[in-house]
N, C-alpha and C positions, 0 to 999 in steps of 0.2 A: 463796856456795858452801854454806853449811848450809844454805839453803832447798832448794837442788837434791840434797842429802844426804835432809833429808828426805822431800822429795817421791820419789826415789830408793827410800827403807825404807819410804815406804808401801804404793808399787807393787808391791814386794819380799813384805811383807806377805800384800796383797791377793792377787798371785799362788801363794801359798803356799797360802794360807785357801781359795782359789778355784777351781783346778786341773782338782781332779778331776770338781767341777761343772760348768766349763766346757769338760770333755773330752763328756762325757756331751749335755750340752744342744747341743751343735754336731753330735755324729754323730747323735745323735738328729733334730736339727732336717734335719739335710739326708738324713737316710734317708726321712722322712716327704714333704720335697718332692720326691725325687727318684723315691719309691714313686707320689705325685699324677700325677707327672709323665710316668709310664711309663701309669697308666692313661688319664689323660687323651688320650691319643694312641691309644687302642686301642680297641677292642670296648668293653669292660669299663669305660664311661667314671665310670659311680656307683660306682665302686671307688677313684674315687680324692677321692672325698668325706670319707672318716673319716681320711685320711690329712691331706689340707690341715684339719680342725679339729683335729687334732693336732698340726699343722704351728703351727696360729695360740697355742695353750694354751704348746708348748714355745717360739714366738718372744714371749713375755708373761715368759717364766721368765727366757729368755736376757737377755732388755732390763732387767728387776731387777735380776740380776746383774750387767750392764754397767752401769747406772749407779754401781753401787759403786765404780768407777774411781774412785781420787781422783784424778782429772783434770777437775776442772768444768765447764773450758771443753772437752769431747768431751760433757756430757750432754745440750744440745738437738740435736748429731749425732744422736749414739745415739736419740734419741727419735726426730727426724723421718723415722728409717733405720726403724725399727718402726714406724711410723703407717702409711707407705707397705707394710711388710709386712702388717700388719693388714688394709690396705685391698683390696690385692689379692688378698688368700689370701682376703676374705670375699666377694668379687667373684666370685673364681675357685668358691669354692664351689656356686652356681648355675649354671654351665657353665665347667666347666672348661677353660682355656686355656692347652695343653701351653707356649708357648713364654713364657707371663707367668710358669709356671712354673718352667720353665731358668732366667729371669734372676734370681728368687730363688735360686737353688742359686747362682747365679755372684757373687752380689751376697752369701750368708752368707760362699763359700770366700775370698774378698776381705776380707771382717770379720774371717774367724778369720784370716785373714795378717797383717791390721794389729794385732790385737788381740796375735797375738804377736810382734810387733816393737814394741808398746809397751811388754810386758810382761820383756822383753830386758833383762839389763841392762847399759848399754854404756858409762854414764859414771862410776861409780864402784869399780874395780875390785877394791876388799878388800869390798865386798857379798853378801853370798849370792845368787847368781844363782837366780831365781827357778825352780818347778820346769816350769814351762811352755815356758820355753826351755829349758832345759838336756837335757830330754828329749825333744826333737826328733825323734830319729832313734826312737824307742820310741814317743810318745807316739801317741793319735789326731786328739789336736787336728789336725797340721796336713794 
């Protein structure tokens, strides 16, 4: 029980420390591919060029961030989940491909729902619930 206490206050922690950063880096990250992704489909397809290396600088940020999870066994997730973004978005770069783009948008709002249902805290209840869940209903995380 105190391993899962403190695995519990790190997370706690980390969500605290982490928050605002990872409010930031999500809507950022998905206005960028969702911005790609609008042009990519249009007239204006070299418009949506500066927006995927944008896309790729902020999923570089986000993936530091995530790995600070003290959760170990989620950091070769989290990496091979960025390698595959990396790979795409630099692919997508040279002809951009509206629908490889959608699945990144589908594939971050999925990371940020797990990210905060990890960050939750659900098993020890005199905890300071961290501020990423608890602001749910305000924040932009979700």
């Amino acid at each position: 029980m105190n391993q899962l206490y403190q695995l519990t206050s790190q997370i706690n922690t980390f969500s605290s420390e982490n928050d605002a950063e990872l409010v930031f880096l999500f809507d950022s990250l998905l206005l960028s591919l969702k911005t790609a992704s609008k042009h990519a489909g249009s007239d204006s397809i070299l418009r949506a060029t500066p927006s995927m290396k944008h896309a790729i600088n902020l999923s570089r940020f986000l993936e530091k961030t995530l790995l600070r999870i003290p959760v170990p066994g989620l950091h070769d997730h989290i990496s091979d989940l960025f390698d595959y973004f990396q790979k795409t978005l630099e692919e997508n770069c040279g002809v951009p491909v509206q629908e490889e783009l959608d699945e990144l948008v589908m594939l971050t709002e999925e990371l940020r729902k797990g990210i905060i249902s990890l960050l939750e805290d659900r098993s020890i209840k005199s905890a300071v619930k961290p501020v990423i869940g608890s602001a749910r209903s305000s924040s932009t995380l979700h």
